[in-house]
Kinemage of the C-alpha trace (Angstrom):
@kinemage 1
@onewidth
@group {chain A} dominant
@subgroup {mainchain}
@vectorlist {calphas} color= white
{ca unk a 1} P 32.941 10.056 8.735
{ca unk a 2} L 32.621 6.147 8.600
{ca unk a 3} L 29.708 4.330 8.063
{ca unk a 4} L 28.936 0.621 8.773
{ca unk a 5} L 26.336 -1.229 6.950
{ca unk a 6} L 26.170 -5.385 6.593
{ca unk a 7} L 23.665 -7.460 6.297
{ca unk a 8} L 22.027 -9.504 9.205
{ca unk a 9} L 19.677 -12.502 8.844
{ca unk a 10} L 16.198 -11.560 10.154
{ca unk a 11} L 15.930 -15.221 11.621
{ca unk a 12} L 19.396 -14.109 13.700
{ca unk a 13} L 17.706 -11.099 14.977
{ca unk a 14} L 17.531 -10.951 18.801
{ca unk a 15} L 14.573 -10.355 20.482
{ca unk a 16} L 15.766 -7.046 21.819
{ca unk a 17} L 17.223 -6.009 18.462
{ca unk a 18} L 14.086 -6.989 16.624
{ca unk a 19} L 12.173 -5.156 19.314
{ca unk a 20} L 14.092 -1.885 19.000
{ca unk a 21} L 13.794 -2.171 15.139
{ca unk a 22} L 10.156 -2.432 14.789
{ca unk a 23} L 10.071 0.196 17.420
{ca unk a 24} L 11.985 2.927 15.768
{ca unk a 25} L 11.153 6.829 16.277
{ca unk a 26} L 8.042 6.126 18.259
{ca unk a 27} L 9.898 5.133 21.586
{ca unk a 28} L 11.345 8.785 21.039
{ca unk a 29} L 8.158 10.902 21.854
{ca unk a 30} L 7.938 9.830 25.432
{ca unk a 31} L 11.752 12.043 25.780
{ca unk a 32} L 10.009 15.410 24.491
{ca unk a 33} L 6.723 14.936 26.381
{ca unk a 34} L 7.365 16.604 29.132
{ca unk a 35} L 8.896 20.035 27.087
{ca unk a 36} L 6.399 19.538 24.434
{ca unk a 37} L 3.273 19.305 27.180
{ca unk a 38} L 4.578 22.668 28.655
{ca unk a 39} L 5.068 24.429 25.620
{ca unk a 40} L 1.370 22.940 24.265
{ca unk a 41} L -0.184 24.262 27.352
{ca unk a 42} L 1.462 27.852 27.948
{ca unk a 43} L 0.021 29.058 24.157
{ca unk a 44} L -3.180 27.259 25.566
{ca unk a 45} L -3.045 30.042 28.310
{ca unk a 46} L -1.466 32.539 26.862
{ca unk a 47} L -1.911 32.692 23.253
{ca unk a 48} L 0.292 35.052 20.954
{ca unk a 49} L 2.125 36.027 24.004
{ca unk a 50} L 3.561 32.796 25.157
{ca unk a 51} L 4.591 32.299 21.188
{ca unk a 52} L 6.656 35.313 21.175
{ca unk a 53} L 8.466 34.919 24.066
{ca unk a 54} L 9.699 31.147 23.598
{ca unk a 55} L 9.359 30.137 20.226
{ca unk a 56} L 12.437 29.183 18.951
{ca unk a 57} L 11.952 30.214 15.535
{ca unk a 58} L 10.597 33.977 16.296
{ca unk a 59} L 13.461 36.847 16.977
{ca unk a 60} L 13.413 39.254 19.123
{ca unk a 61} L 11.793 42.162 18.438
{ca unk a 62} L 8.401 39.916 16.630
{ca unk a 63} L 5.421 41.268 16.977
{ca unk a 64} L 2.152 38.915 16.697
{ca unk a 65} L 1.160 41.142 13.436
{ca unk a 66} L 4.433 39.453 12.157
{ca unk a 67} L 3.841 35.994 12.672
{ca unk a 68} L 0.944 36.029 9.552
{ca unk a 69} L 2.595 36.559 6.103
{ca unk a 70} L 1.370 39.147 4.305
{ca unk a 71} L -1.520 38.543 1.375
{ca unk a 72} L 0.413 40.261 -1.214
{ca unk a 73} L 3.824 39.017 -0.243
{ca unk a 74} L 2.174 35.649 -1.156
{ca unk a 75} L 1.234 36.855 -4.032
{ca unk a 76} L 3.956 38.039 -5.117
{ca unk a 77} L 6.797 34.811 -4.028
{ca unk a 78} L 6.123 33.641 -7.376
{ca unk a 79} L 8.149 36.179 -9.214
{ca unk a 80} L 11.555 35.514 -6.873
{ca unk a 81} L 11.011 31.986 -8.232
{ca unk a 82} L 13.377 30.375 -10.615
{ca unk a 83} L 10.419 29.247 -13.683
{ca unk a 84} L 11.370 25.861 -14.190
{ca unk a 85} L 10.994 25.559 -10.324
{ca unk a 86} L 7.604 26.618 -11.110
{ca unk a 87} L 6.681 24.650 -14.051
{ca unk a 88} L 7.823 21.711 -11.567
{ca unk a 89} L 5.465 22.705 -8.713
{ca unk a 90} L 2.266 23.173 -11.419
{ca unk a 91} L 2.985 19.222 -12.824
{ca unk a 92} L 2.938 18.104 -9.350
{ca unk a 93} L -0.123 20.121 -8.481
{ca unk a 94} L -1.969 18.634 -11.631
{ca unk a 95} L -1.512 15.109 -10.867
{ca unk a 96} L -2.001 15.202 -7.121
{ca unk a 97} L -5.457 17.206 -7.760
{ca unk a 98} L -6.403 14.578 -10.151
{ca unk a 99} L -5.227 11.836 -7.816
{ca unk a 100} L -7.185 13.207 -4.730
{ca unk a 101} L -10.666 14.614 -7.450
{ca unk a 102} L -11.114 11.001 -8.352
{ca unk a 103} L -11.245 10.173 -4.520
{ca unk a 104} L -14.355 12.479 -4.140
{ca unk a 105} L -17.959 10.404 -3.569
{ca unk a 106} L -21.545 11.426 -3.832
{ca unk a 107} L -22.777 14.187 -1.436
{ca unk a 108} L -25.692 11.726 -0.630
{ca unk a 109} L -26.576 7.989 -0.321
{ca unk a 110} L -28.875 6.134 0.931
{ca unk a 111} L -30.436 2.353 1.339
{ca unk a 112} L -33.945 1.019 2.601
{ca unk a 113} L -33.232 -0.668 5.350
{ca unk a 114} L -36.682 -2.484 5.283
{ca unk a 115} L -40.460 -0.976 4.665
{ca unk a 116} L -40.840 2.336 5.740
{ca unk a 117} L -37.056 2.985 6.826
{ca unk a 118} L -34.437 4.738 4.859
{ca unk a 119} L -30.985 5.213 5.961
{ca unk a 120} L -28.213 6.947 4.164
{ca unk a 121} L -24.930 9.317 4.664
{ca unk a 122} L -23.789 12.575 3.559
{ca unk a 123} L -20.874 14.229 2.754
{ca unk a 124} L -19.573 17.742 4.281
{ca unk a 125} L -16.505 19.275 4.291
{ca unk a 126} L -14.325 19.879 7.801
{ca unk a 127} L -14.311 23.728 8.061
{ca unk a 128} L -11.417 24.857 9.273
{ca unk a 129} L -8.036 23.150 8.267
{ca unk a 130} L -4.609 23.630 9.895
{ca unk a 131} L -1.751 22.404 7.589
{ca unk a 132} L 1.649 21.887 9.344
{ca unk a 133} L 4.622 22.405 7.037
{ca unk a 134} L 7.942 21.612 8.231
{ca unk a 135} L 10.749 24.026 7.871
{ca unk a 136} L 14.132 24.700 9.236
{ca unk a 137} L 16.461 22.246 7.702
{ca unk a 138} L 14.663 22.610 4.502
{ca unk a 139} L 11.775 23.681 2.428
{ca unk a 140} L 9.201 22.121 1.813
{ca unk a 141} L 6.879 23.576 -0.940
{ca unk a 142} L 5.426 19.662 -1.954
{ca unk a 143} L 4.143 19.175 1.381
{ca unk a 144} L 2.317 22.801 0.434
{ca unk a 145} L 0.819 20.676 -2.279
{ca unk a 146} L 0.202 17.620 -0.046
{ca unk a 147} L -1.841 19.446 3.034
{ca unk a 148} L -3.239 22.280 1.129
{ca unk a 149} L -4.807 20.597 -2.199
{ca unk a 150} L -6.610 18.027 -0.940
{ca unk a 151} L -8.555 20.285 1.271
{ca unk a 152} L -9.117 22.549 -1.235
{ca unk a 153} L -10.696 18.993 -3.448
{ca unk a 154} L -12.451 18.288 -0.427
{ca unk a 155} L -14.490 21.705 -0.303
{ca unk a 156} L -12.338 23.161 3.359
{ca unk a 157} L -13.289 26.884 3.172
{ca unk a 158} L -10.167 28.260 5.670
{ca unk a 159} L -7.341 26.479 4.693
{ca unk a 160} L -4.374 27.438 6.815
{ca unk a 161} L -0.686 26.616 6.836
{ca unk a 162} L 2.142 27.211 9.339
{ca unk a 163} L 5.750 26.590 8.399
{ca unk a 164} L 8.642 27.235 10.684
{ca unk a 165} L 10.610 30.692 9.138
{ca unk a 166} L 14.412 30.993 8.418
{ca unk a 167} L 16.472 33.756 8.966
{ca unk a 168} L 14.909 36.859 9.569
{ca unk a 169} L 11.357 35.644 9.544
{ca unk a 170} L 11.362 34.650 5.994
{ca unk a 171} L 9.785 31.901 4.701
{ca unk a 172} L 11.257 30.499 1.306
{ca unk a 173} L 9.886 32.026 -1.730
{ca unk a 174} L 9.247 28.866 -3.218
{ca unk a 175} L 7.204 28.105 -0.414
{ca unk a 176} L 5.008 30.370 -0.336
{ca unk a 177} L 4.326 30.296 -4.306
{ca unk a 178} L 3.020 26.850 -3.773
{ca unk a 179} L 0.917 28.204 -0.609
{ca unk a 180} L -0.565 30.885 -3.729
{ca unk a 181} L -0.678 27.971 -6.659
{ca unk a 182} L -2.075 25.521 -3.925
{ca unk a 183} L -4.821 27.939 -2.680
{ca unk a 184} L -3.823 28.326 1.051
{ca unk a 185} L -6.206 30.822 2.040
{ca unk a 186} L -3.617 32.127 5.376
{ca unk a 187} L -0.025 31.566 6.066
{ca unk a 188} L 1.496 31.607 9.371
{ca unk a 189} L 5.528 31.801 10.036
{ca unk a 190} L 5.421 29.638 13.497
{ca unk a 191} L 6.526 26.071 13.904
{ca unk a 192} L 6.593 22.960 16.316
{ca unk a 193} L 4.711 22.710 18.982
{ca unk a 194} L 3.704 26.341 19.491
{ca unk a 195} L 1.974 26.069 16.129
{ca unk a 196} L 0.048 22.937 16.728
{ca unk a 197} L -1.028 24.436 20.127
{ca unk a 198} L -2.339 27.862 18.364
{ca unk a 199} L -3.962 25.576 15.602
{ca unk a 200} L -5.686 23.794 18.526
{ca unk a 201} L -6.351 26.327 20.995
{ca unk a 202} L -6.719 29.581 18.950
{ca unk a 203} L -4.634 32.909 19.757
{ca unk a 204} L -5.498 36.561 19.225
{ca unk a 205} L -3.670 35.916 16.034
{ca unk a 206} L -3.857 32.748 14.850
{ca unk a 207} L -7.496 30.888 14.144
{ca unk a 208} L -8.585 27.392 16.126
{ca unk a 209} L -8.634 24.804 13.164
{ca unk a 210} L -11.053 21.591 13.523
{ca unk a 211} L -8.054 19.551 12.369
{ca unk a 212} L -4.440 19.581 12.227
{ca unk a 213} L -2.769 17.923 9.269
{ca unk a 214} L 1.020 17.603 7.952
{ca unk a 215} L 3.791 15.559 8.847
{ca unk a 216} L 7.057 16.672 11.558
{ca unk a 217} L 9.413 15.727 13.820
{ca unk a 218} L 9.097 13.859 16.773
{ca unk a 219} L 8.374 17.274 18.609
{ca unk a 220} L 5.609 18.576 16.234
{ca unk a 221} L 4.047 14.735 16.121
{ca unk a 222} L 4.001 14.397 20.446
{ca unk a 223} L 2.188 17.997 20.013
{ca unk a 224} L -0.412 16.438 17.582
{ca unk a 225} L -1.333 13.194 20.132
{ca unk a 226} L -1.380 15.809 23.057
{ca unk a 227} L -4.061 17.601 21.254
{ca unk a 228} L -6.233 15.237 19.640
{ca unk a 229} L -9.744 15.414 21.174
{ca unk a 230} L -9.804 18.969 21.415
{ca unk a 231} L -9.106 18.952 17.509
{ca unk a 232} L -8.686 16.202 14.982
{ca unk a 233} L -5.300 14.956 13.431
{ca unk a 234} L -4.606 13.041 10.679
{ca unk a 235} L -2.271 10.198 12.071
{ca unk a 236} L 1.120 10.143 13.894
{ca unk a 237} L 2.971 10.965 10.938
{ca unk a 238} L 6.585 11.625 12.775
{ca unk a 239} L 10.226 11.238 11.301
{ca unk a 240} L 10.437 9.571 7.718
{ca unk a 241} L 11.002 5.791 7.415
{ca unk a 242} L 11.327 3.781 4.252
{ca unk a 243} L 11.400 -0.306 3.646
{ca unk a 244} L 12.644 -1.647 0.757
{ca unk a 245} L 12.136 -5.661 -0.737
{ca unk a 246} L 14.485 -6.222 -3.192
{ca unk a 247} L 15.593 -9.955 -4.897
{ca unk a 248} L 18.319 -10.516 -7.365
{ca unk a 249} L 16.573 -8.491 -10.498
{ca unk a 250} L 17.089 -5.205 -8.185
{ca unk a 251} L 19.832 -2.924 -9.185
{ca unk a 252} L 22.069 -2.008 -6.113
{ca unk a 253} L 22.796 1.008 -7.262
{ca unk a 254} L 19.418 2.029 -7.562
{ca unk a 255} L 18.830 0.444 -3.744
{ca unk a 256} L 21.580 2.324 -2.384
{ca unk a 257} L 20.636 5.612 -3.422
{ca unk a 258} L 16.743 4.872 -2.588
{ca unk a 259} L 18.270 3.521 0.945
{ca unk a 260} L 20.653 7.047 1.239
{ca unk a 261} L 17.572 9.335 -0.246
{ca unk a 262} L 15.412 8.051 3.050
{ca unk a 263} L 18.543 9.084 5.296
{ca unk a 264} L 18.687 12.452 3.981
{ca unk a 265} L 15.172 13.646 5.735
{ca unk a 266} L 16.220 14.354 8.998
{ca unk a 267} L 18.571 12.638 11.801
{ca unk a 268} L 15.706 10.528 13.092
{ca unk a 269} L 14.641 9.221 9.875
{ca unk a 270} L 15.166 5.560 9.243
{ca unk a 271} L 15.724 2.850 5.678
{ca unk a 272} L 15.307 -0.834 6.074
{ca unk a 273} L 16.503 -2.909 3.147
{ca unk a 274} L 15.538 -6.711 2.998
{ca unk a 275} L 16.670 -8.469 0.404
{ca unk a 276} L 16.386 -12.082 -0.423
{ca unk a 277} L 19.636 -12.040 -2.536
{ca unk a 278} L 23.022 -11.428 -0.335
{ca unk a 279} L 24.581 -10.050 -3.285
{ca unk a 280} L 22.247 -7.319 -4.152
{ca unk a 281} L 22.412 -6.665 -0.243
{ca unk a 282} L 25.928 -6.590 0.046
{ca unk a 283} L 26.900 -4.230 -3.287
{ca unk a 284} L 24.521 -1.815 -2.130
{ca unk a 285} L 25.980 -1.858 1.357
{ca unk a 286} L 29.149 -1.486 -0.689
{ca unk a 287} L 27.686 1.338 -2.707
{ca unk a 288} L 26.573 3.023 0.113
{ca unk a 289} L 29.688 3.763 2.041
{ca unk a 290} L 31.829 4.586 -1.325
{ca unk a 291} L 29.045 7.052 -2.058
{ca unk a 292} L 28.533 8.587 1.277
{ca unk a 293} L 32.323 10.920 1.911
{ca unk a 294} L 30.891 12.783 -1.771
{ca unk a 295} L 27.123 13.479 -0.522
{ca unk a 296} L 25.758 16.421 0.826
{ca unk a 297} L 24.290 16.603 3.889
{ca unk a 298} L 26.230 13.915 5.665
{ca unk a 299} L 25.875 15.125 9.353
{ca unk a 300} L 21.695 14.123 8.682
{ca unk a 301} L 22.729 10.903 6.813
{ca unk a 302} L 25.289 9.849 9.513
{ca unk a 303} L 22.929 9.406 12.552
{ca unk a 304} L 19.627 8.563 10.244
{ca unk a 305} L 22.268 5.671 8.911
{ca unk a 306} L 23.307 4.656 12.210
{ca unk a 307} L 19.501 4.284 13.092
{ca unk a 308} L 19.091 2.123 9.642
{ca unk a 309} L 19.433 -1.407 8.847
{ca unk a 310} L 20.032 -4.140 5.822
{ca unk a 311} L 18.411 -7.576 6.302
{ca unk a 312} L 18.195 -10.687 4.200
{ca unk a 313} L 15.447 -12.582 3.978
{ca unk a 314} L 15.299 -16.608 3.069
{ca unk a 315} L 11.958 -16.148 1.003
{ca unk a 316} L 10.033 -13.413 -0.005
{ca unk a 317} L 7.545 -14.559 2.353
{ca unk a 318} L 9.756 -14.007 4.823
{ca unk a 319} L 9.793 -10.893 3.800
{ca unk a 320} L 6.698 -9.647 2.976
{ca unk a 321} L 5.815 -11.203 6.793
{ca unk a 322} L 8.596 -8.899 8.363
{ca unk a 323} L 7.259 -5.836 5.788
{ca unk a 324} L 3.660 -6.436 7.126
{ca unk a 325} L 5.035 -6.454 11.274
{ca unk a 326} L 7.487 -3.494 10.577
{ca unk a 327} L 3.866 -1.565 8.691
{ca unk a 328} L 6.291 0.983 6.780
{ca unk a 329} L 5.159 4.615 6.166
{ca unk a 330} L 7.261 4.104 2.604
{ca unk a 331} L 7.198 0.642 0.889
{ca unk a 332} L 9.244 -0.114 -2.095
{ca unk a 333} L 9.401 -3.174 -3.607
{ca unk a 334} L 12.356 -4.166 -6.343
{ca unk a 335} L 11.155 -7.501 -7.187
{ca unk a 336} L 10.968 -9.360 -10.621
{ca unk a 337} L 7.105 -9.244 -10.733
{ca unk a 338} L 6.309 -6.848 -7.657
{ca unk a 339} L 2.352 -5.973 -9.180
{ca unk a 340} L 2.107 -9.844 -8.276
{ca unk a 341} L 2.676 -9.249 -4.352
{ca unk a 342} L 0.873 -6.109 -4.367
{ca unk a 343} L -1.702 -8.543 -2.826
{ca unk a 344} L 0.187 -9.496 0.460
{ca unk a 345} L 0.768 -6.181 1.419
{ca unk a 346} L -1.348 -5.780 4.802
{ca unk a 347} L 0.341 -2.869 6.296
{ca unk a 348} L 2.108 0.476 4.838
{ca unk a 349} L 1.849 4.294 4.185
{ca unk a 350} L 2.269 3.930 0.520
{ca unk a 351} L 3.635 1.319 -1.463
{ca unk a 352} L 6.343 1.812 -4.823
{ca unk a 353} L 6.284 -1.106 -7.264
{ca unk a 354} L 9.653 -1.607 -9.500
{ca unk a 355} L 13.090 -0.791 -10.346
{ca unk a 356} L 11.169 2.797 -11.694
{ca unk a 357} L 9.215 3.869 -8.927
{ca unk a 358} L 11.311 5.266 -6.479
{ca unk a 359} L 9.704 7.171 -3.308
{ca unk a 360} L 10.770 10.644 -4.587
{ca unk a 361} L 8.077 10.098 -6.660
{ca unk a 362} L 5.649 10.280 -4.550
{ca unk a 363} L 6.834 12.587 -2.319
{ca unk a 364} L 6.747 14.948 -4.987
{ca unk a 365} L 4.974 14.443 -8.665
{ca unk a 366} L 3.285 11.517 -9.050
{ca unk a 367} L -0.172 12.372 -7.563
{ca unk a 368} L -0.144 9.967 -4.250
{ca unk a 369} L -0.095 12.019 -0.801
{ca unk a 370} L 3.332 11.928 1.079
{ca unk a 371} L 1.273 12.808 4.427
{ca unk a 372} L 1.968 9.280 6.001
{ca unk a 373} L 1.577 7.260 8.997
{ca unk a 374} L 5.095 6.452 10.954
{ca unk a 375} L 6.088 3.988 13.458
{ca unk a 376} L 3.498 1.358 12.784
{ca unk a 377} L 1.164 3.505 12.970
{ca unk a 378} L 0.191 2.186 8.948
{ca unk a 379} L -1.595 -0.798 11.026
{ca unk a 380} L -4.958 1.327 11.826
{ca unk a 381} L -4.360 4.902 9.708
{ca unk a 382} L -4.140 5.888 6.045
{ca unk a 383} L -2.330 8.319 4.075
{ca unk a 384} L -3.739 11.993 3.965
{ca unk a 385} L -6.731 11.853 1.360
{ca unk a 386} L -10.002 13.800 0.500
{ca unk a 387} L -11.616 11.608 3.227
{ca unk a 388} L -9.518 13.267 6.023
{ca unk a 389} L -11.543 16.630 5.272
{ca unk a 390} L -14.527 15.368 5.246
{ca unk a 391} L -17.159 14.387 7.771
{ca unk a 392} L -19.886 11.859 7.139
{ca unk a 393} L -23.268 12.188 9.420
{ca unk a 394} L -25.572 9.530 8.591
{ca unk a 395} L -29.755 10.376 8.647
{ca unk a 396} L -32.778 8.083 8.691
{ca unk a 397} L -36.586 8.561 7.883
{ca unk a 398} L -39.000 6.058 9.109
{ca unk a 399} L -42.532 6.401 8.169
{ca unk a 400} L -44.938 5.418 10.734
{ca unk a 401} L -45.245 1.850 9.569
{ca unk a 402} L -41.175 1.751 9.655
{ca unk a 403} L -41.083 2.667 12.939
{ca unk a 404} L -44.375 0.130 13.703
{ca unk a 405} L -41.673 -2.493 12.711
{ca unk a 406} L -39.242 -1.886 15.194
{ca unk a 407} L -41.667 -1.103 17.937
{ca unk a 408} L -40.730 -4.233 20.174
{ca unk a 409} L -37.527 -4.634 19.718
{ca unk a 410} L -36.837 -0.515 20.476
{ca unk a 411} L -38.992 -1.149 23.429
{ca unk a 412} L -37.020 -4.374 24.708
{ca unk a 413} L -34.115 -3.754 24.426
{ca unk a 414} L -34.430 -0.034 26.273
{ca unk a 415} L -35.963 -1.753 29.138
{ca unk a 416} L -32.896 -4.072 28.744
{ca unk a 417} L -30.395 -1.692 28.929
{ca unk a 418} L -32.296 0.281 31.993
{ca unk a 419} L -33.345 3.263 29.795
{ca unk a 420} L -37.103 2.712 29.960
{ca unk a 421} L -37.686 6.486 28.725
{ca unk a 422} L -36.721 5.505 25.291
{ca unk a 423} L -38.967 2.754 25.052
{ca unk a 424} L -41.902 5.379 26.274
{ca unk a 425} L -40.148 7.775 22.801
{ca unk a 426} L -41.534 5.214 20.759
{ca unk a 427} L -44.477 3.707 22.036
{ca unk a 428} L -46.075 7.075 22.652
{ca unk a 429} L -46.497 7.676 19.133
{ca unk a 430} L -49.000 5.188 18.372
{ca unk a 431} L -50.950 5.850 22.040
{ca unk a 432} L -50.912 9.584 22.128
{ca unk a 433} L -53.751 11.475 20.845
{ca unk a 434} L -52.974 13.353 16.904
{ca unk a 435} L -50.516 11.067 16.228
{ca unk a 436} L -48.954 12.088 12.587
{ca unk a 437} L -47.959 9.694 9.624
């Protein structure tokens, strides 16, 4: 397998090419809708039945009692576990509950607006959370961690996960020990679409969630925008994309192997590497293709490669400008004093300062959420947090003198806006006969 990798100028970008860069994996959703939309719809209608008759990832023979994992088989995953496997998935847990505890705010606040008015907001949890896990090509016990423990901060009671099974209906052991360490309260072996459909529709089987969290492919993320409004989602978090900045204090070899670690997600996946320093751009191109014949995996790094790009940048301006347009779900920067542009970062998922913060470590240990948003979507959504399981209603008590106060202007502007009614709400309070304080 040959790969080719040079660097281009991002000032000799065409407008096409630049167009199909900064475009990436979300052009690809509009080739699934029409599969996804039918799929979405038939467990709409038909609920367990439609699952087990075309889900991919059910065999024949499933019955709907099958597609819940057992409570004690749960339980029990942690013993098939290799220890140090688990001592691995209890660090991560630690920091990423202490990460996502420190996000938690009052229950209750409150200002007075002016005499006689308060106004304030509380905090309550969402109360029913789907977690999407992906499966298939790989397990995925930190995204487990990801979904599952920040609901849990956030005070979700039903905390659900689905996860595409393998062979035989089995889902990895190591999967479902984080599910138990995590604190998933029900496990479901059913993935793409017909799991985001039974999370937003309900079966006989499967609970309706409020929300739907958890990254996928481009399949599972068309799914999640087809049924936003009947539930909530978390953002567009599709395919896996990565952008590193790099100038001449970066190690290539280091920027090669962040660049191929990106690649190895899934064949839709992408890495973009802008450097301001052709040789660090070059050797890691270099790097790159010596590496690849030895790697595993190299049928998912081929075409995520092919999709990838290395750029060099005149100025880390120019840079930093391109970083902000392309609005990366993953945003490393390998710079001499990186903390010092943390500043000028407008747009990304999550952002990795230094030669010794690679994005493995956040996708795994380091206490940050790898629940991103993809495809520029890191221009108007956030990583998954506490705040994406919890709702905030606001309240206000006005005393009669408050609401004295705003008498004329509640009463002019209704009759402004053609609603006279609600001008009569508030002026028959200080006409009417028994009138309270």
């Amino acid at each position: 397998m040959d790969i080719n990798l040079s660097p281009v100028k991002i000032s000799d970008l065409s407008p096409a090419a630049k167009h199909l860069l900064m475009d990436r994996s979300s052009h690809d959703l509009s080739s699934v809708h029409e599969s996804v939309l039918k799929i979405v719809n038939d467990v709409h209608r038909r609920g367990d039945e439609a699952i087990l008759e075309t889900c991919m990832d059910l065999p024949a023979g499933t019955r709907a009692e099958d597609i819940e994992v057992p409570e004690d088989e749960i339980k029990e995953a942690a013993n098939k576990v290799n220890p140090a496997i688990l001592d691995s998935i209890r660090l991560a847990s630690d920091n990423i509950c202490r990460f996502h505890e420190a996000q938690m705010e009052e229950d209750i606040w409150s200002v007075e607006i002016r005499d006689g008015i308060l106004a304030g907001r509380i905090s309550r949890p969402i109360e029913s959370v789907g977690c999407y896990v992906p499966g298939g090509r790989a397990s995925y016990p930190s995204t487990i961690l990801m979904t599952v423990i920040p609901a849990k901060v956030a005070g979700v009671k039903n905390i659900m996960v689905a996860t595409p099974p393998g062979a035989g209906l089995k889902v990895p052991p190591v999967t479902l020990a984080a599910a138990h360490l995590a604190g998933c309260d029900r496990l479901f072996r059913i993935g793409g679409p017909w799991a985001v459909s039974a999370f937003a529709h309900g079966t006989e089987t499967i609970p309706k969630a409020d929300k739907i969290v958890g990254p996928g492919n481009k399949y599972v993320t068309a799914a999640k925008m087809m049924v936003f409004g009947k539930v909530d989602i978390d953002s567009p978090a599709g395919p896996s994309e990565a952008l590193i900045i790099t100038d001449h204090t970066a190690n290539p070899r280091y920027v090669a192997f962040d660049f191929l670690s990106q690649c190895e997600h899934d064949p839709d996946s992408v890495a973009v590497l802008v450097s301001t320093d052709r040789n660090v751009a070059e050797t890691a191109c270099k790097i790159i293709t010596e590496e690849f014949p030895g790697l595993p995996r190299r049928d998912i790094l081929k075409s995520s490669v092919a999709r990838s790009h290395v750029l060099l940048a005149d100025s880390l301006e120019e840079a930093l400008n391109f970083s902000n347009e392309y609005a990366p779900e993953h945003l490393q920067i390998m710079t001499e004093e990186p903390m010092m542009l943390l500043n000028k970062i407008k747009n990304a998922g999550s952002i990795f300062l230094g030669q010794y913060s690679p994005v493995p470590a956040g996708d795994y240990a380091s206490g940050t959420n790898h629940v991103l948003p993809t495809a520029q979507c890191a221009k108007m959504f956030s990583g998954l947090s506490v705040d994406d399981f919890i709702k905030k209603p606001t309240f206000q008590y006005l005393n009669k003198n408050g609401l004295e106060g705003l008498r004329k202007s509640i009463i002019t502007l209704a009759e402004a806006e053609g609603l006279p009614i609600h001008g009569m709400a508030t002026d028959i309070r200080f006409k009417s006969k028994g009138s309270a304080d």
